[in-house]
Each structure stands twice: as C-alpha cells, then as structure tokens.
N, C-alpha and C positions, 0 to 999 in steps of 0.2 A: 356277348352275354354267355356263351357256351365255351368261351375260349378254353376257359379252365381244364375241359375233359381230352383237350388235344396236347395238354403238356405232359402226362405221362408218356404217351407215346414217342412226343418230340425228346424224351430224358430216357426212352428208352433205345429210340434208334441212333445217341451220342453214342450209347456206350454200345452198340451191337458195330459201331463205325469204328471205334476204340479196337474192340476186340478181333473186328478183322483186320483193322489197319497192323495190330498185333500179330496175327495170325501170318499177313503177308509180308510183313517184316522177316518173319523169321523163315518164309520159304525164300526170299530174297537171301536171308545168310546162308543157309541150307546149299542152296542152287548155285552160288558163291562160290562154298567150300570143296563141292563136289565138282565144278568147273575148275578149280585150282588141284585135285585130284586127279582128274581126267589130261590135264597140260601135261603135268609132272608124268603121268604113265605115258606117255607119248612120245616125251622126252625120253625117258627113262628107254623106251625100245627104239628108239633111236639111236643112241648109244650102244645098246647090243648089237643092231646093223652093223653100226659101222665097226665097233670093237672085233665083231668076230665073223669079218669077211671072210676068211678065209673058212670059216665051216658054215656048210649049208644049211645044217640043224638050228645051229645059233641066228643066222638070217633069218632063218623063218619065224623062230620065235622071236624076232624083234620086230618083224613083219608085222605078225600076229596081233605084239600090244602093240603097235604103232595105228592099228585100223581100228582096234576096241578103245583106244584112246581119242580117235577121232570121232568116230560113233559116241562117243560118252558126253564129247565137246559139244556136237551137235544135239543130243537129247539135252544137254542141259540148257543151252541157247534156247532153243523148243522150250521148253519148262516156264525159262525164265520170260521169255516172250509172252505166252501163254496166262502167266502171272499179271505179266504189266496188263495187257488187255483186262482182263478181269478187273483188275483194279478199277484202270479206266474207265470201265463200261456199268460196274454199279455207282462206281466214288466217285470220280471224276476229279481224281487227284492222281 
C-alpha cells in the first residue's frame, strides 16, 4: 500500500551506485596510470645503476629513484587495494 514512498529512494540509491561505481572507476584508471609511472621510474634508475657504475654520484642517484620508485609501487597497490575493499564492502561488487 505504501510501496510507492520507497521508489524514490530505491531511484535514488541507482544513481548514488552509478556515480560511485563512476567515481571508482576512475580511481581504478588513476591508481593504474600512476602504477605504470612508478614501474617506468624504477626502471628508468636502474638503468642509471647500471649505466654509471663507474661513478658513485650516478649510483646513488639511480639508487635513489630505484627506492622512490618502489615506495610509489607499493602506495599505489595500497591505494588500489584500499579501493577494491571499499567497493566491496558498501557494493558488493
């Protein structure tokens, strides 16, 4: 008899599902792209290692991005983990 007053709501938490599903979508590309950033710097100072063994300046800074590149690997895993829970835990998707 009363059904009617709970279909606003049921048309409002479609689209509040929409818009987060939206929302973690795009921290899904985000977390992605910044994980394909953080590889690439990782790489990238590894190459300086090894290119400029012979100077200890050039080691070190390849040292340097080789560890903030790993730290960067790892917050974004974090991230992206952190994400998935979330999802999971209101959505259930």
């Amino acid at each position: 008899m009363y059904a009617f007053v709970l279909y606003p709501s049921v048309a409002q938490a479609q689209t509040f599902q929409q818009i987060a599903g939206l929302v973690t979508g795009l921290l899904n590309q985000v977390v992605l792209l910044l994980m394909v950033l953080a590889l690439l710097a990782f790489i990238w100072g590894a190459i300086k290692f090894i290119a400029q063994a012979g100077d200890e300046k050039g080691r070190a800074a390849g040292k340097q991005t080789m560890v903030w590149g790993t730290l960067a690997l790892f917050l974004m895993v974090g991230i992206w983990g952190i994400v998935a829970i979330i999802k999971q835990t209101f959505f259930g998707t």
